[in-house]
VOTIKE-170670 format. One record per residue (C-alpha): residue number from 1; residue in three letters; x, y, z. Coordinates in nm, 2 decimals. Layout:
BEGIN
   resi   resn       c1       c2       c3
    NUM    ALA        X        Y        Z
...
***
This chain:
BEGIN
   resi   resn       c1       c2       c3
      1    UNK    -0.16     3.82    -0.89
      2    UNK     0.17     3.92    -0.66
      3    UNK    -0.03     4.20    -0.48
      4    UNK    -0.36     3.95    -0.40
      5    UNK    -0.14     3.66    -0.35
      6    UNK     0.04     3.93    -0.07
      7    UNK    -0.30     3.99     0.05
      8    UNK    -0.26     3.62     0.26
      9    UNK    -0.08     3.63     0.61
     10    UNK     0.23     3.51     0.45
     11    UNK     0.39     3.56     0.76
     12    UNK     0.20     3.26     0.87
     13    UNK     0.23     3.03     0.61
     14    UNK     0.63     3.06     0.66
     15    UNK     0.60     3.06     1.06
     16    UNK     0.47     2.69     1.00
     17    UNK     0.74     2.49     0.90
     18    UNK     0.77     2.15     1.01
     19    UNK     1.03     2.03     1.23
     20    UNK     1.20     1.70     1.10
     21    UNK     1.36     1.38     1.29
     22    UNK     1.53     1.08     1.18
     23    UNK     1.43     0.70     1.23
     24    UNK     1.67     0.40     1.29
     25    UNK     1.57     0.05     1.13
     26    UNK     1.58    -0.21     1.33
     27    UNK     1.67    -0.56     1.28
     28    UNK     1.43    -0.71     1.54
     29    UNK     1.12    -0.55     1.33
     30    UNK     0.94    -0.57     1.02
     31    UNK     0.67    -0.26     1.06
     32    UNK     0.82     0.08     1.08
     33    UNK     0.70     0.32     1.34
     34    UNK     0.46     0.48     1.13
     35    UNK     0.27     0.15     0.99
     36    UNK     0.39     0.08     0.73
     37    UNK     0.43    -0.27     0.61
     38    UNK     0.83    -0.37     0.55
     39    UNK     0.76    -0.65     0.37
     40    UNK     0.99    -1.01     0.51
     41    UNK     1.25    -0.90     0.23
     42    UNK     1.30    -0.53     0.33
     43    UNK     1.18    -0.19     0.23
     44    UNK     1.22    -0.11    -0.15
     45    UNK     1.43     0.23    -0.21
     46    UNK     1.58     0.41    -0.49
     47    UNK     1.87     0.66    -0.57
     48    UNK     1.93     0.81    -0.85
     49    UNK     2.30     0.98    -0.98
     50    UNK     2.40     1.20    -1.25
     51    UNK     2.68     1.30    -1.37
     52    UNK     2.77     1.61    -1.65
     53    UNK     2.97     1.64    -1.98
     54    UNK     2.89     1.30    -2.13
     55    UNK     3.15     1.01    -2.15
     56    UNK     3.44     0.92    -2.38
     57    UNK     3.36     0.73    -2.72
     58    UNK     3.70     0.73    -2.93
     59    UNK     3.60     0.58    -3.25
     60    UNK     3.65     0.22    -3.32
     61    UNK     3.91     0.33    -3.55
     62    UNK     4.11     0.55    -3.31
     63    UNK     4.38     0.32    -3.05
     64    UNK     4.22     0.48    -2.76
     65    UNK     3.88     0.27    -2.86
     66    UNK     4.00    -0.05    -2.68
     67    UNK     4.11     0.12    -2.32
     68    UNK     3.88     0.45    -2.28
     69    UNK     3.58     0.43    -2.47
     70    UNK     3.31     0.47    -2.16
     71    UNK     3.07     0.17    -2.31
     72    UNK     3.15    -0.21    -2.30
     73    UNK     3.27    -0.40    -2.57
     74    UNK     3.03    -0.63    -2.65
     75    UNK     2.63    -0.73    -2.56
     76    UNK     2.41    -0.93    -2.36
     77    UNK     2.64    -1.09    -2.11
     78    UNK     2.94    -1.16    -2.34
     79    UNK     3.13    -0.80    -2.25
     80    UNK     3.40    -0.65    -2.15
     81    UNK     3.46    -0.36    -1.92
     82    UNK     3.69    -0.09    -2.01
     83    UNK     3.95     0.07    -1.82
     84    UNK     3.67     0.37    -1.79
     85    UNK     3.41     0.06    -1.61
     86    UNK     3.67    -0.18    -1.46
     87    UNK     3.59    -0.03    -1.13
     88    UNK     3.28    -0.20    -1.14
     89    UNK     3.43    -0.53    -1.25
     90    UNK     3.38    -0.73    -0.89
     91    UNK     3.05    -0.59    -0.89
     92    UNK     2.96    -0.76    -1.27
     93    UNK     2.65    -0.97    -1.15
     94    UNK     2.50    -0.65    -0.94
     95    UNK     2.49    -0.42    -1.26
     96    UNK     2.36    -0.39    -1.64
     97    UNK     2.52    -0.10    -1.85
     98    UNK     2.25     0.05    -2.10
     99    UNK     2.31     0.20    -2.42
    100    UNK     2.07     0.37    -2.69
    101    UNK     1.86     0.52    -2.49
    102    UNK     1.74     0.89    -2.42
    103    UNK     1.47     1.14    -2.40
    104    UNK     1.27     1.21    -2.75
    105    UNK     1.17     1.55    -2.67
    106    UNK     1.53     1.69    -2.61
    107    UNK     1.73     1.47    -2.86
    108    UNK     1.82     1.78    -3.09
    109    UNK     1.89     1.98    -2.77
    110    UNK     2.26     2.11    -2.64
    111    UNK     2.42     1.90    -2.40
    112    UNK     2.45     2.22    -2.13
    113    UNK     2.10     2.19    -2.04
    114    UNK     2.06     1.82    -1.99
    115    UNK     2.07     1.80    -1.62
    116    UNK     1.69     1.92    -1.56
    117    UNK     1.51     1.70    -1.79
    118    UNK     1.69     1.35    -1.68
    119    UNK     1.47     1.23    -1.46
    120    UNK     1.19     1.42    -1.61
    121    UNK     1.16     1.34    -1.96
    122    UNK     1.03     1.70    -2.04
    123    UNK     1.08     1.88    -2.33
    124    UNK     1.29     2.17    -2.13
    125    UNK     1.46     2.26    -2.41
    126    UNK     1.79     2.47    -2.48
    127    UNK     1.60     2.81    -2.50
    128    UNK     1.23     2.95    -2.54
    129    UNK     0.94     2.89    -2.22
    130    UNK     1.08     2.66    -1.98
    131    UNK     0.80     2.38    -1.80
    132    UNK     0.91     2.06    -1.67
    133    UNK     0.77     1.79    -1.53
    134    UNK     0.79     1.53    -1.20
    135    UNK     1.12     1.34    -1.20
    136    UNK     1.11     0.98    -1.10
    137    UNK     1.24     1.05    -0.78
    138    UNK     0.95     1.26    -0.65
    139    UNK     0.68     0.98    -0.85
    140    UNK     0.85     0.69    -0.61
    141    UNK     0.87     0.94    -0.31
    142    UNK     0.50     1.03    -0.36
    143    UNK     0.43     0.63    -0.29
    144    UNK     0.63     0.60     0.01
    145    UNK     0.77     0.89     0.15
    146    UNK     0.49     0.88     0.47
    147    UNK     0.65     0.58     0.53
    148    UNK     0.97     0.75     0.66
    149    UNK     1.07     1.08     0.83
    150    UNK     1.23     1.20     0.50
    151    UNK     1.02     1.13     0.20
    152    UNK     1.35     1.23     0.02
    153    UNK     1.71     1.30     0.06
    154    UNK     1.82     1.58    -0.25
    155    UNK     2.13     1.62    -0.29
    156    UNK     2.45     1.76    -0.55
    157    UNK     2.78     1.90    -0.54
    158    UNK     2.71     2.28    -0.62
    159    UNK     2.35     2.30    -0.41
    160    UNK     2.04     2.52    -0.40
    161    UNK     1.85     2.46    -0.72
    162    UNK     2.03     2.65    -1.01
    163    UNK     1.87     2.81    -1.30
    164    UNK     1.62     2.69    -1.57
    165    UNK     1.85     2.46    -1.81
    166    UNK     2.11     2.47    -1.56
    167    UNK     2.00     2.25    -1.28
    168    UNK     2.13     2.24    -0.92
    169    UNK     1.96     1.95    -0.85
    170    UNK     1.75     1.65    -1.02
    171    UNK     1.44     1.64    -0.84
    172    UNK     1.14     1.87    -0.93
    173    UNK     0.76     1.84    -0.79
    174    UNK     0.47     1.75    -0.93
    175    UNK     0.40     2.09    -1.05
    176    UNK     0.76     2.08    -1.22
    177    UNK     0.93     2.28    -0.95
    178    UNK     1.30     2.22    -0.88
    179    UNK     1.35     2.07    -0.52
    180    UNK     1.61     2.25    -0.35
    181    UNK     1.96     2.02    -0.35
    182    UNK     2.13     1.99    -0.05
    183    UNK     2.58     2.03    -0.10
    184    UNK     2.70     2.10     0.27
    185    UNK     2.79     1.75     0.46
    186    UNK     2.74     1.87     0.75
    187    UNK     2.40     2.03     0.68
    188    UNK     2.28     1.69     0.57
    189    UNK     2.38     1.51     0.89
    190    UNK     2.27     1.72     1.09
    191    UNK     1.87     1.71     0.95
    192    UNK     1.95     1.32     0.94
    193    UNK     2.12     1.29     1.29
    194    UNK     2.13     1.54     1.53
    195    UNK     1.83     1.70     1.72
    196    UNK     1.79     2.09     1.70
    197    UNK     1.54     2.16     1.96
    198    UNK     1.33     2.05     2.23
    199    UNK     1.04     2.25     2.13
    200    UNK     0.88     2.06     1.80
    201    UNK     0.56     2.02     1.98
    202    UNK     0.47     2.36     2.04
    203    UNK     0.60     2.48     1.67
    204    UNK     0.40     2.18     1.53
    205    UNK     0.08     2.29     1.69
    206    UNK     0.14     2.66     1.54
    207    UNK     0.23     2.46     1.18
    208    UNK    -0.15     2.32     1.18
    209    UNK    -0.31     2.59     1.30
    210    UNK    -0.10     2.83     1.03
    211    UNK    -0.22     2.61     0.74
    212    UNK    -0.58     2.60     0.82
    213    UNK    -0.60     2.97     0.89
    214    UNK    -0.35     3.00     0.55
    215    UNK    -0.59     2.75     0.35
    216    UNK    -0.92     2.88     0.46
    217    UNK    -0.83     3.28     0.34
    218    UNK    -0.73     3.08     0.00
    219    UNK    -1.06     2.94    -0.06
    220    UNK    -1.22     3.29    -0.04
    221    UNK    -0.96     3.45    -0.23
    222    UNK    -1.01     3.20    -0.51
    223    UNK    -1.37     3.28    -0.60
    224    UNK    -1.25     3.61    -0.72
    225    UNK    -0.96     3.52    -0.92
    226    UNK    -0.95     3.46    -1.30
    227    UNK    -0.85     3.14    -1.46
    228    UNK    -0.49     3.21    -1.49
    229    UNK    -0.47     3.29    -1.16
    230    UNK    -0.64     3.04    -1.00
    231    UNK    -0.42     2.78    -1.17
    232    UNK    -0.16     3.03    -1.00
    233    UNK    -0.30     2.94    -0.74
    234    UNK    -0.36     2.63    -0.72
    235    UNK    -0.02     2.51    -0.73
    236    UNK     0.12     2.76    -0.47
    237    UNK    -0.20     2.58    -0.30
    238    UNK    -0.03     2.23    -0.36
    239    UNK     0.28     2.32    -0.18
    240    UNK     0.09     2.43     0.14
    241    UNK    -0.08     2.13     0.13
    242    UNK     0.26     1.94     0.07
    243    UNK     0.35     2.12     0.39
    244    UNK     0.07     2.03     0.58
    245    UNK     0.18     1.65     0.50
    246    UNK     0.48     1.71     0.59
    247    UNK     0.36     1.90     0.95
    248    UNK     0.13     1.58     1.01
    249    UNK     0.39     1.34     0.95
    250    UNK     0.66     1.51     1.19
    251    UNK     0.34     1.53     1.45
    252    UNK     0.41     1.09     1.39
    253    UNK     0.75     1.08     1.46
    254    UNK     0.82     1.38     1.70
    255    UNK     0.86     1.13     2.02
    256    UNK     1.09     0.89     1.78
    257    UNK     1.42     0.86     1.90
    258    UNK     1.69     0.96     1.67
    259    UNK     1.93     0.74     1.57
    260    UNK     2.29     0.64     1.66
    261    UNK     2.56     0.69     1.41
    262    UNK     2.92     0.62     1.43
    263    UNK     3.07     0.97     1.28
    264    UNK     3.44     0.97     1.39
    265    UNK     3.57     0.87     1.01
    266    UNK     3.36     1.21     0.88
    267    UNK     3.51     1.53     0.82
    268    UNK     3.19     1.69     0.81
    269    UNK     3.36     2.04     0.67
    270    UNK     3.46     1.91     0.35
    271    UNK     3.39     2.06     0.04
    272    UNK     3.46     1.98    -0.34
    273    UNK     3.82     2.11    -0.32
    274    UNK     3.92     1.75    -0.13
    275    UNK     3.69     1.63    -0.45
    276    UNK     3.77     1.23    -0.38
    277    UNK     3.72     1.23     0.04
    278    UNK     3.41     1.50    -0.06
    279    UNK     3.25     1.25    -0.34
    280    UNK     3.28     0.96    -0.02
    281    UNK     3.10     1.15     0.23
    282    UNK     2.78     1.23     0.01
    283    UNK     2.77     0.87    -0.08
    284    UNK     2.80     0.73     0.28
    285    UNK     2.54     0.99     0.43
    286    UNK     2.34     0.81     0.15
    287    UNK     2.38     0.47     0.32
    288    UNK     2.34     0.61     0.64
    289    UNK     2.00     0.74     0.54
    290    UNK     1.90     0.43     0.39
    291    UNK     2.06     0.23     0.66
    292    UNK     1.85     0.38     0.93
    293    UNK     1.58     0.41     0.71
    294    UNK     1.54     0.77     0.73
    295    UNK     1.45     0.82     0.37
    296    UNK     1.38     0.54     0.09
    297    UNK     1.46     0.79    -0.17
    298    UNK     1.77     0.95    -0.28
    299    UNK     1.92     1.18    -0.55
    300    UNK     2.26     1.29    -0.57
    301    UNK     2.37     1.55    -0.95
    302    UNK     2.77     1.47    -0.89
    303    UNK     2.79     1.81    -1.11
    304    UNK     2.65     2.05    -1.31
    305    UNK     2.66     2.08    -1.69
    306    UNK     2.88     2.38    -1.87
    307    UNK     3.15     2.37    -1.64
    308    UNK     2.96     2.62    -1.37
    309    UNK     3.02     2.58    -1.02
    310    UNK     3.24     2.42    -0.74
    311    UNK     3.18     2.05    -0.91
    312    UNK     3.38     2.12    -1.20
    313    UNK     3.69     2.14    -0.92
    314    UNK     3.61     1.72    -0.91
    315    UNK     3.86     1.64    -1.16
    316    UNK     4.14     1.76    -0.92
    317    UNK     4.12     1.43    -0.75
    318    UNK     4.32     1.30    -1.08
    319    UNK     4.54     1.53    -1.11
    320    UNK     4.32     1.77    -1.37
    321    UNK     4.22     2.13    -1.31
    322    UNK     3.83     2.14    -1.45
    323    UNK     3.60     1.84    -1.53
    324    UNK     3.43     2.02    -1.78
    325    UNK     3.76     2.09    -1.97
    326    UNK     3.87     1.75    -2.00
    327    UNK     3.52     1.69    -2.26
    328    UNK     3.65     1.94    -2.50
    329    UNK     4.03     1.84    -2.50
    330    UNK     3.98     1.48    -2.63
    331    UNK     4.15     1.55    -3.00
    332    UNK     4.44     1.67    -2.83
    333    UNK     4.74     1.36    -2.74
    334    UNK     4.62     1.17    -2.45
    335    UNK     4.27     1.38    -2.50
    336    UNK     4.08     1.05    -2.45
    337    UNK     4.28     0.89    -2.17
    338    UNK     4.25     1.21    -1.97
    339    UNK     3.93     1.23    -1.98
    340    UNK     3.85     0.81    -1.93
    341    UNK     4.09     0.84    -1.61
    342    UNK     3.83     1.10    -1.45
    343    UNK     3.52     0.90    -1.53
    344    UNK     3.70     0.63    -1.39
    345    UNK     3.75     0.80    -1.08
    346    UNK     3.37     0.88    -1.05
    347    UNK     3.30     0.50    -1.13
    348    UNK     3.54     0.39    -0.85
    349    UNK     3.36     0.65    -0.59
    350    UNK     3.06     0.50    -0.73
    351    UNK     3.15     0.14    -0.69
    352    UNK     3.25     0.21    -0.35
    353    UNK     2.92     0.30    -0.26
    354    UNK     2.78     0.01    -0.46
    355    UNK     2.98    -0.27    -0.30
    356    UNK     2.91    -0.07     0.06
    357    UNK     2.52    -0.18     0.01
    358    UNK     2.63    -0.46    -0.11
    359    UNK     2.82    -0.59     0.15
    360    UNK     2.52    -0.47     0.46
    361    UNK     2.25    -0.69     0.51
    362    UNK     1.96    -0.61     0.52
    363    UNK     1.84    -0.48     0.83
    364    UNK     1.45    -0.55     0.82
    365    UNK     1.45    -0.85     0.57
    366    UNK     1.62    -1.09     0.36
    367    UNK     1.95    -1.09     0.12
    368    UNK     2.16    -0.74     0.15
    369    UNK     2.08    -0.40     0.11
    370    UNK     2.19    -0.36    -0.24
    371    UNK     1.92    -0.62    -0.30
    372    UNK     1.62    -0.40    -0.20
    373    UNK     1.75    -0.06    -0.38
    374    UNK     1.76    -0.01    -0.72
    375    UNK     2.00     0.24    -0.84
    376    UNK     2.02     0.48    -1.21
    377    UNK     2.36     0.63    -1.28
    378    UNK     2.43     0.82    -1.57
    379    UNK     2.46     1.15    -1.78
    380    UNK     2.18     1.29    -2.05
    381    UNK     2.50     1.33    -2.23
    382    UNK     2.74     1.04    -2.44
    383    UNK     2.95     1.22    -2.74
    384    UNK     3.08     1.58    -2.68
    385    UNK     2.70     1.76    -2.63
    386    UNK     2.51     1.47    -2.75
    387    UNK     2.18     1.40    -2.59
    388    UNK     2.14     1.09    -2.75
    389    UNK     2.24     0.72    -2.63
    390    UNK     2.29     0.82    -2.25
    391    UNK     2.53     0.64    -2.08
    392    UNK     2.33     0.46    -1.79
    393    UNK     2.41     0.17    -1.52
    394    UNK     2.11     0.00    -1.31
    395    UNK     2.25    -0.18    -1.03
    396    UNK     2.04    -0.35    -0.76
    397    UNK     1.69    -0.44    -0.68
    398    UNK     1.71    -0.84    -0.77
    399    UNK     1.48    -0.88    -0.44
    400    UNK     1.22    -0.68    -0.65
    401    UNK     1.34    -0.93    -0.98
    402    UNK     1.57    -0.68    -1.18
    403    UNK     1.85    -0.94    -1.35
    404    UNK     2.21    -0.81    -1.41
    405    UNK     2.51    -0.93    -1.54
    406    UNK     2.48    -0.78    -1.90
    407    UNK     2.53    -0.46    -2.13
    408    UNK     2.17    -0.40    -2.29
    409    UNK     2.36    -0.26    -2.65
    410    UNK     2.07    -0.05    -2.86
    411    UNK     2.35     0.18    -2.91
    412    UNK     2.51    -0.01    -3.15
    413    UNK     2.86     0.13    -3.30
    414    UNK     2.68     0.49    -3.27
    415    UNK     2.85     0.65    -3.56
    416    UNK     2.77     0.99    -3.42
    417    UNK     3.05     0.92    -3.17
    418    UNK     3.38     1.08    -3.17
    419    UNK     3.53     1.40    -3.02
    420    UNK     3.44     1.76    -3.13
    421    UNK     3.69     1.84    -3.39
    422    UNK     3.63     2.23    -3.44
    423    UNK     3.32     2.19    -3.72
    424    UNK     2.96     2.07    -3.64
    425    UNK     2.88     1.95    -3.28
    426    UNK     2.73     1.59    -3.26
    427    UNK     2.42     1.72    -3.12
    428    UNK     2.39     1.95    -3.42
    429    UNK     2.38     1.64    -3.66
    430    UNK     2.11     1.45    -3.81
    431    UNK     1.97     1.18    -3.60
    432    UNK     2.06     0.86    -3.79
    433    UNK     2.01     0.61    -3.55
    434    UNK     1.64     0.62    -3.34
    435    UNK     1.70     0.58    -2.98
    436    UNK     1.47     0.38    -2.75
    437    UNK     1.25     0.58    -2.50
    438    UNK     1.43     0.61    -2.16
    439    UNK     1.13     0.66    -1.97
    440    UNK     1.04     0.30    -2.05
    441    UNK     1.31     0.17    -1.84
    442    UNK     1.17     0.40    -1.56
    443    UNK     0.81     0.29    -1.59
    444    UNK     1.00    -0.09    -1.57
    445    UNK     1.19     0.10    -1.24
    446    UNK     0.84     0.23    -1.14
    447    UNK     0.70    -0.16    -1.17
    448    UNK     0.99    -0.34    -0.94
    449    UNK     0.97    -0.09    -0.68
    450    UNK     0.59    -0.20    -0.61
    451    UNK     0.40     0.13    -0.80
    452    UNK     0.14     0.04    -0.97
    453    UNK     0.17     0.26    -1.29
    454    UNK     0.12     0.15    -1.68
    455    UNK     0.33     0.46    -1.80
    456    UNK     0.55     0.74    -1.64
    457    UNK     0.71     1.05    -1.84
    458    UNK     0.60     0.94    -2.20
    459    UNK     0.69     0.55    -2.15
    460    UNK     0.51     0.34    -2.45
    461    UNK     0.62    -0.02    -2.24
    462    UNK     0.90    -0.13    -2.02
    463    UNK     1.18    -0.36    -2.06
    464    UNK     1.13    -0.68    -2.06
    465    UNK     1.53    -0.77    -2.04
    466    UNK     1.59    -0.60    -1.67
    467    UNK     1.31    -0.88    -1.52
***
């Protein structure tokens, strides 16, 4: 299949790339300049965050319960925040903590290979033939993304896409192909903000013609091909054509003006060793791209799982040398408050960003920004390598009707919590408590943001509680 597929003008195919601008969102209009229809209370977007290496959960019977376990005490709105959530405290009514829920296809799996399946629901696995699946990201982007000059901003700490079980990123195509993660500041505001060339129209023009020439020679190839390989096919076929989408839509916006950012306060250079001014700038170049309404859909993996990789370094920003270290040292004294005081940090960084949206109104519509984005943090990870009973915040979206203000507790005490203590793993453990599907509470996501969609990833309803 290599040497026929080689047989194409490849050479073609990759001198067609698309060149991409940026578009501002004005307050004095309702239509975007690509036709879209705004709506009078703003466009709806999503961003979705991840984060490795589970959370804390002392036991109720251990003195660090009361200060450090990561969930709420408590349930429906009668809770209380931890010292792990007090970050989010001013931000009560914009949020609802989730608990006792996770993927059913990877509940028996190792915690190290969470990362791909999050957004997914796939049955990845921890070893054996890897297939995933679309992530809800690329499902939402697939509605709107013509709608704006990025139909997605992918982004982590470590970059690039990682290995199979040992994601880079969150966001994989339809085909279940990981979408490369962008982790360079600057890199991002540069494709966001700054112009590279004056000479779009001309490489456009080649783009199209590339394509045609690169789509015509596949047609004829595929009449000789055998079924295997014209599935092959077919999907390196769907990423030409995604290409060709995205050549048309640049030929929309090529004469749109950029726009105007105020980029004194960014040290574009940083990287994960200033782990707290680092975590700041990849949540502001989220606003910003939101703000301008450059892209209505936005991923960020804070880190990677198994401790691989420049975001383990975050933890420095605490005073702690590796993230990933802190998960496995929780039986030792002050185990659990050493590891609640990182997650903390990553909830205040968080929080920040939160109240940021918050605090903007909206610039096309009614109410604030934070009202017309909806926003999934979390791990695929609660007890030491658990995939069961993710830890999981939604916070926005109440233009689209998603209510907040309470801790949706399925989780229950979850006597599979605890810290590793040298024996069995949690994860290893019989499943004594049946978690509720996760993908539910995306097909609910799905709903608010305006797709029209019954099911998503495996989902068997939605959640009646977040409307």
């Amino acid at each position: 299949m290599n040497t026929i597929l080689a047989s194409l003008d490849r050479r073609r195919f990759l001198r067609g790339t698309g060149v991409a601008l940026a578009l501002p969102l004005f307050e004095s209009v309702t239509m975007s300049p690509a036709g879209a229809d705004v709506t009078t209370t703003g466009p709806r977007r999503l961003g979705c965050f991840y984060f490795p290496d589970g959370v804390p959960m002392p036991l109720p019977e251990d003195p660090a319960h009361k200060d450090w376990a990561w969930f709420p005490h408590g349930q429906g709105r009668d809770f209380t925040f931890t010292k792990c959530l007090a970050p989010l405290e001013s931000l009560r009514d914009d949020v609802t903590v989730l608990s006792g829920y996770s993927h059913p296809s990877v509940r028996s799996t190792h915690g190290h290979s969470n990362a791909d399946q999050f957004l997914t629901a796939a049955a990845t696995g921890s070893d054996g033939p890897y297939r995933n699946t679309i992530s809800l990201d690329q499902e939402f982007a697939a509605h709107v993304g013509d709608q704006t000059r990025f139909s997605s901003l992918v982004m982590s700490t470590d970059g690039g896409t990682g290995t199979p079980r040992g994601a880079h990123t969150l966001s994989f195509n339809r085909n279940g192909r990981a979408v490369p993660a962008e982790h360079r500041p600057k890199r991002v505001f540069d494709m966001l903000f700054v112009k590279s060339d004056g000479d779009a129209a001309r490489r456009l023009a080649l783009s199209k013609n590339s394509l045609d020439e690169l789509l015509a020679d596949a047609k004829l190839l595929r009449k000789t091909l055998s079924s295997q390989d014209r599935r092959s096919l077919d999907e390196y076929l769907d990423s030409v054509r995604e290409a060709e989408v995205k050549v048309e839509k640049s030929k929309r916006w090529i004469n749109t003006p950029l726009p105007t950012v105020d980029a004194d306060h960014f040290n574009l250079n940083l990287t994960p060793d200033e782990p707290r001014l680092y975590l700041q700038t990849m949540f502001e170049l989220i606003y910003l791209a939101f703000k301008t309404d450059s892209t209505r859909v936005a991923t960020y993996q804070i880190g990677r799982e198994n401790g691989v990789g420049k975001s383990d370094h975050l933890a420095r920003a605490v005073g702690f040398n590796l993230s990933h270290q802190l998960s496995h040292e929780t039986k030792k004294p002050g185990g659990w408050k050493n590891f609640g005081i990182y997650c903390r940090f990553l909830n205040e960084e968080y929080g920040r960003f939160i109240m940021k949206l918050k605090q903007t109104p909206e610039p096309a519509g009614g109410g604030s920004m934070l009202d017309n984005t909806l926003l999934l943090y979390g791990s695929a990870s609660s007890a030491f390598h658990l995939s069961r009973n993710y830890p999981l915040i939604l916070a926005g979206g109440q233009n689209m009707g998603f209510r907040h203000g309470q801790y949706l507790n399925h989780g229950g005490a979850n006597p599979q919590a605890g810290g590793w203590d040298g024996g069995q793993e949690p994860w290893q453990k019989e499943v004594s408590r049946k978690d509720r599907r996760l993908a539910n509470v995306f097909a609910t996501m799905l709903q608010g943001l305006g797709v029209t969609t019954e099911s998503f990833a495996g989902s068997d309803g939605t959640i009646a509680e977040l409307f």
